[in-house]
C-alpha positions in Angstrom: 12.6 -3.2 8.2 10.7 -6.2 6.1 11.2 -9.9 7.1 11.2 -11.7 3.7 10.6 -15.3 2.9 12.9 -15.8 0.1 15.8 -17.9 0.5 17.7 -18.0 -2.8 17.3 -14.9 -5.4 15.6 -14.9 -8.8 15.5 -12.9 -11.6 12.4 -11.2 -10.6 13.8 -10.9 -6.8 17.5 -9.8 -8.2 15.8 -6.8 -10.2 13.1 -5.8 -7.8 15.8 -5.7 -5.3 18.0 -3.5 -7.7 15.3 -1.1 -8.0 14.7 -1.0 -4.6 18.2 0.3 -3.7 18.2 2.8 -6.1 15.4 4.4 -4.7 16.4 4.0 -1.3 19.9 5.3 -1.7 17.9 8.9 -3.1 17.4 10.8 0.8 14.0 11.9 0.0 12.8 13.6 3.4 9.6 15.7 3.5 10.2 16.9 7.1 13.5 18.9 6.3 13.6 21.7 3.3 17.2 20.7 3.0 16.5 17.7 1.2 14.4 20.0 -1.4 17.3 18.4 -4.3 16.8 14.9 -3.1 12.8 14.9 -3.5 13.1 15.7 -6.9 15.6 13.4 -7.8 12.9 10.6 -6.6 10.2 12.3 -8.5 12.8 12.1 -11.4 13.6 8.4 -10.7 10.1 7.2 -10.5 9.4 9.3 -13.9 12.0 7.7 -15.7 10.7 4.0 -14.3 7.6 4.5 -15.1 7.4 5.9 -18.6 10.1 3.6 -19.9 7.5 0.7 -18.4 5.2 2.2 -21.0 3.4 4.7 -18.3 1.7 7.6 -18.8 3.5 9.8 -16.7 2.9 13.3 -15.7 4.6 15.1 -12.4 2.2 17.7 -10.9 3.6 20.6 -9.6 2.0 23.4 -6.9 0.8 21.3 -4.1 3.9 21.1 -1.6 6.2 18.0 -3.2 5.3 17.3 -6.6 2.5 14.2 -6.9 3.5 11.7 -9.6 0.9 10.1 -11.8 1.4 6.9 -14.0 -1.0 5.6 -15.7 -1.2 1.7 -17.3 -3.9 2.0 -19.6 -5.1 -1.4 -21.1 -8.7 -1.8 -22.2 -11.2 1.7 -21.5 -13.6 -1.0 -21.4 -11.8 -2.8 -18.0 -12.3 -1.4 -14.5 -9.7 0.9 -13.4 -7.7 0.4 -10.0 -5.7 3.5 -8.2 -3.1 2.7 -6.3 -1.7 4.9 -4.0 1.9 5.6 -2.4 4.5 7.8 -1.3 8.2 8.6 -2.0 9.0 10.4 1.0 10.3 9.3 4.3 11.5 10.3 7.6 14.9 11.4 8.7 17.5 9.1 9.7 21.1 9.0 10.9 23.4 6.3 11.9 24.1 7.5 15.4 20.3 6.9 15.9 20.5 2.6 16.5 21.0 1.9 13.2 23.8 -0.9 12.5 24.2 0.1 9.0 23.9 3.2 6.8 19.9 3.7 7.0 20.1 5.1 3.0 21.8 1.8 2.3 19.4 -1.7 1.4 21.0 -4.0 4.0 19.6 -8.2 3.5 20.7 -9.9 7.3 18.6 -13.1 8.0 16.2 -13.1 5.5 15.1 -8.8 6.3 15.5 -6.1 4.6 17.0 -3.1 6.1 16.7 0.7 5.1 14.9 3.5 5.8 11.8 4.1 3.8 11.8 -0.2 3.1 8.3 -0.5 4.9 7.1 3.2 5.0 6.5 3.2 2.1 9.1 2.8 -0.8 9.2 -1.3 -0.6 5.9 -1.8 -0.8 4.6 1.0 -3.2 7.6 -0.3 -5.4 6.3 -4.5 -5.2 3.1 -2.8 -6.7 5.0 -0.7 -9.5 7.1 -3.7 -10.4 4.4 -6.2 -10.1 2.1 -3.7 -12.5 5.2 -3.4 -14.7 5.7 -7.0 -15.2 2.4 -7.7 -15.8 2.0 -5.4 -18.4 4.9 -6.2 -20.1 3.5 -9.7 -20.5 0.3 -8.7 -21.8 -1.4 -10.1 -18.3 -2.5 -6.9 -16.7 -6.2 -7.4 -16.3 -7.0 -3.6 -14.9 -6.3 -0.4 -16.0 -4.1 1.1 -13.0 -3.1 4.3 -12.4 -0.4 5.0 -9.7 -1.2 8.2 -7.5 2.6 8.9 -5.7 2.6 12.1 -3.1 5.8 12.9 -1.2 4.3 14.9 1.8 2.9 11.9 3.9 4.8 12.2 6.4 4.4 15.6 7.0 0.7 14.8 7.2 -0.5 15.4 3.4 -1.5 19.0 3.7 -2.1 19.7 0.1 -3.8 16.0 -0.9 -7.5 16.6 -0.2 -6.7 20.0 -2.0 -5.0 18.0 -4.9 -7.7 15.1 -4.9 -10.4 17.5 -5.3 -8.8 19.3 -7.7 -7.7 16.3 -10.0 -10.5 13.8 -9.6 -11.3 13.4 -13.3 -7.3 12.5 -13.5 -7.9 9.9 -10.5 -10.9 8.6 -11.8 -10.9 4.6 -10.8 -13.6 2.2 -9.6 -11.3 1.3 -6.5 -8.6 2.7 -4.8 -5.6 0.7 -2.9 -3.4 2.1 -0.3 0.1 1.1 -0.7 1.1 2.6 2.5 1.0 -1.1 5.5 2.5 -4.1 6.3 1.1 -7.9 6.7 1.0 -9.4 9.8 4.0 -12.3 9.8 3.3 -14.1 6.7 -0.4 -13.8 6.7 -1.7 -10.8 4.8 -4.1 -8.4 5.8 -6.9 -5.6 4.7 -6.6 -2.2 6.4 -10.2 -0.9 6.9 -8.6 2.4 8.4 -5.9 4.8 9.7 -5.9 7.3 12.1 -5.8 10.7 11.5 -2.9 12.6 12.7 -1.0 16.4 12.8 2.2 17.8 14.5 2.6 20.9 16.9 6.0 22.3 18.7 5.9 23.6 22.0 7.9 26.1 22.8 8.8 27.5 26.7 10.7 30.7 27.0 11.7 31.8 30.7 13.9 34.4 30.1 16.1 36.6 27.5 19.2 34.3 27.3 20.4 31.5 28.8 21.6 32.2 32.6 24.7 31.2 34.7 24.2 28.3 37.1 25.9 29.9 39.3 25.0 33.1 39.7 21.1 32.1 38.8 20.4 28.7 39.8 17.9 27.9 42.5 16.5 31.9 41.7 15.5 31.5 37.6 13.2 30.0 36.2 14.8 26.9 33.8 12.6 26.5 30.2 14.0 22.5 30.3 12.4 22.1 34.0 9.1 24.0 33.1 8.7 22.0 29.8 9.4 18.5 31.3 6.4 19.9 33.9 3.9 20.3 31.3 4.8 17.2 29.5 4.4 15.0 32.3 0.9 16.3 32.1 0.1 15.2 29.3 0.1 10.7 29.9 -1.0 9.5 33.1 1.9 7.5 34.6 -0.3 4.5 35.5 -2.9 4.1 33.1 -0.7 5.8 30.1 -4.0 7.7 29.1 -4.0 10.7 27.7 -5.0 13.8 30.3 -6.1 16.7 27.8 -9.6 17.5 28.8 -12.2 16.1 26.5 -9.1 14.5 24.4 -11.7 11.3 24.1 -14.8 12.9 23.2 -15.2 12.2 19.6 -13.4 9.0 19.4 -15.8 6.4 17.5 -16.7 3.9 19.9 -15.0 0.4 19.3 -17.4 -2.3 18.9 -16.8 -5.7 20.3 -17.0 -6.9 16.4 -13.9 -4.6 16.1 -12.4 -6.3 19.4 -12.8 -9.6 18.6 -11.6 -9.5 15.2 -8.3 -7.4 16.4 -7.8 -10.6 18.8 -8.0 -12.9 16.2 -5.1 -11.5 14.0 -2.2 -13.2 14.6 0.5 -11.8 17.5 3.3 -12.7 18.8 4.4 -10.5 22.3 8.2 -11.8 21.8 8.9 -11.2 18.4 7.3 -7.6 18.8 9.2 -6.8 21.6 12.3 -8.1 19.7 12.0 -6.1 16.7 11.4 -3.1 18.3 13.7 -3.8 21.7 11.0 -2.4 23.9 10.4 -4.6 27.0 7.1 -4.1 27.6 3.7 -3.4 26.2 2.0 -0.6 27.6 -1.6 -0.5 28.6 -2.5 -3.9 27.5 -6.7 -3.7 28.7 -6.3 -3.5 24.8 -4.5 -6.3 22.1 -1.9 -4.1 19.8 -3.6 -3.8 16.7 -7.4 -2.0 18.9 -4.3 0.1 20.9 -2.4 1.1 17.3 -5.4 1.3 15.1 -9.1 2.8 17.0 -7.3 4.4 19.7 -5.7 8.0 19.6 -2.2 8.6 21.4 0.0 11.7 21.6 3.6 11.5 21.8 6.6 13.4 22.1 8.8 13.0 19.5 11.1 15.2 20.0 12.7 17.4 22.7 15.6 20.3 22.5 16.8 23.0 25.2 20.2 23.9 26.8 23.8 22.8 25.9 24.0 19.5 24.0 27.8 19.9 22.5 30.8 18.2 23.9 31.4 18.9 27.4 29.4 20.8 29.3 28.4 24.5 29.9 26.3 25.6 32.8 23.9 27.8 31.4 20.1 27.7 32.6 18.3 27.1 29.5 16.4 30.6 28.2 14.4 28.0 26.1 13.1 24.5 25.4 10.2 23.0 22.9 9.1 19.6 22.4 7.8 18.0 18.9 4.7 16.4 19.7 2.7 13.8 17.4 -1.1 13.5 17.7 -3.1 10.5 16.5 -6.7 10.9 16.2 -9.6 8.8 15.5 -12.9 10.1 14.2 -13.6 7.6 11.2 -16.2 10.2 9.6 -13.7 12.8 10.2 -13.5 14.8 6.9 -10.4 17.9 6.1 -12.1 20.6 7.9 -13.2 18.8 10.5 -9.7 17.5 11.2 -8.6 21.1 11.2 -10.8 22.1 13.8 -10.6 19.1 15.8 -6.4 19.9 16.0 -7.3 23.3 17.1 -9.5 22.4 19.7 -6.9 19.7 21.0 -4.2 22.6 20.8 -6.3 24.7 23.0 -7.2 22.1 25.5 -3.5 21.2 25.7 -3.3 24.6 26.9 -5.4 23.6 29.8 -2.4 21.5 31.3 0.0 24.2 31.1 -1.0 26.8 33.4 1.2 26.3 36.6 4.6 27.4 34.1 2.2 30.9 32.6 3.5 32.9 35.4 7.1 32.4 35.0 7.2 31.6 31.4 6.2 32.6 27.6 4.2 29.6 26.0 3.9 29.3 21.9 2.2 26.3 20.9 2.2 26.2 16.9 0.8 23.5 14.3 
């Protein structure tokens, strides 16, 4: 969702918009191999945008999704900027909170709704169309090449491979991440992201799933074990993360850091109503020093038993949880992140031992 300040459309508005719900309306999810046909026709769409802008275009092939490179060559003699972006987005349904078709670009009170409209198709798009204007006027001061990926959100395995691999294609004397949002109406410079990878934790406690009422109060239950461990994981006062040594590497945040984080703009209310949270958690820190130099793990995801119509008393056989690690180690490089998931995997181990006895644990990445 993007709050906009336009009131009445112009041309410019009318066609960016255009574009924008073509690209939207293509289901281009990373985290499902279902969707293998609708990736490609993004990397087809943005193809056929870009090379009838006047691009150089050329899809590259063998590292996970297919990357798309455009480049708007003016002057050799002009600096070059690379922008970078991503075409693919997260799952959604309508049965999820959505009030409209999440595939379909909904305007209600001056925002735009759809998935993919802030993460990251409306904003890698402004740049596309703002770089495609320009250089159909003749006012494009920069060479720019567009650098397009569509595994980001399945945490860009293959793009320090690609980078490395293609740097003479990405050459440019400054990059821009096309990938974050401004702060109300007042723009803002991203100095960093965290880090992050994925893991699914599985709990098995038996063959098959059990009678209730011939086993209940005698087996073990895979949904009971797993809600044990993952109560482990966040204090219930403090909301800190209890993995031994989870902390250990985090760059410390300098009251430089802190004070500037105040200083952006913030408003409690308006956060809480877009979201529909009531309250902000842990707040010895503003949002932006909580979201932005702090790591976090969440579950994001949680499946055992009978979840049909009706109900079935079985004692679930097994359960697994989906859970999301942040991290934030600003010198962190590739193979240092690698190492510093497997550690965390292995500490979160730490927290599980009470189920071992009674249940089969995998953890995987």
């Amino acid at each position: 969702m993007a709050k906009s300040k336009f009131i009445k459309l112009n041309t410019e508005m009318d066609e960016y918009l255009k574009l924008l719900r073509e690209i939207i309306a293509i289901r281009s999810v990373s985290t499902d191999a279902s969707y293998q046909t609708e990736i490609h026709k993004a990397v087809k769409w943005y193809k056929e945008l870009l090379s009838r802008a006047g691009a150089e275009v050329e899809i590259i092939s063998g590292y996970d999704n297919p990357f798309v490179i455009a480049k708007f060559l003016v002057d050799k003699s002009l600096s070059t900027c690379l922008v970078y972006g991503h075409y693919d987005v997260q799952p959604a349904n309508i049965d999820e909170g959505w009030t409209s078709e999440p595939f379909s670009l909904r305007i209600d009170d001056q925002r735009v709704y759809a998935r993919g409209v802030v993460d990251n198709k409306g904003q890698a798009l402004i740049h596309i169309y703002s770089v495609i204007r320009a250089f159909r006027e003749n006012k494009l001061s920069k060479n720019v090449v567009f650098l397009l990926e569509g595994n980001e959100e399945t945490g860009s395995p293959a793009l320090p491979r690609f980078i490395k691999d293609k740097s003479k294609l990405l050459k440019a004397d400054l990059a821009l991440i096309s990938d974050g949002e401004i702060v109300g109406s007042t723009p803002v410079i991203e100095a960093g992201f965290r880090g992050g990878f994925n893991s699914t934790l599985q709990v098995k406690t038996a063959d098959l799933d059990l009678h209730s009422g011939i086993y209940g109060g005698t087996a073990p239950n895979a949904a009971h074990e797993l809600i044990t461990i993952l109560t482990k994981l966040i204090d219930a006062k403090t909301y800190k993360v209890n993995i031994p040594g989870f902390y250990e590497d985090v760059d410390t945040i300098t009251d430089d850091q802190l004070k500037n984080n105040k200083s952006i703009p913030f408003n409690s209310k308006d956060y809480k109503d877009i979201s529909g949270i009531k309250v902000i958690l842990n707040e010895e820190y503003d949002v932006y020093t909580q979201t932005g130099l702090l790591p976090s793990v969440q579950i994001t995801g949680i499946s055992s038993g009978y979840n049909g119509q009706g109900y079935r008393n079985g004692i679930p056989a097994v359960a697994s949880a989906k859970i999301n690690f942040s991290t934030c180690k600003i010198t962190i490089g590739a193979k240092k992140l690698q190492n510093s998931s497997e550690n965390l995997l292995i500490r979160l181990n730490q927290v599980m031992l009470r189920s071992i006895y009674k249940s089969t644990i995998l953890m995987k990445e």
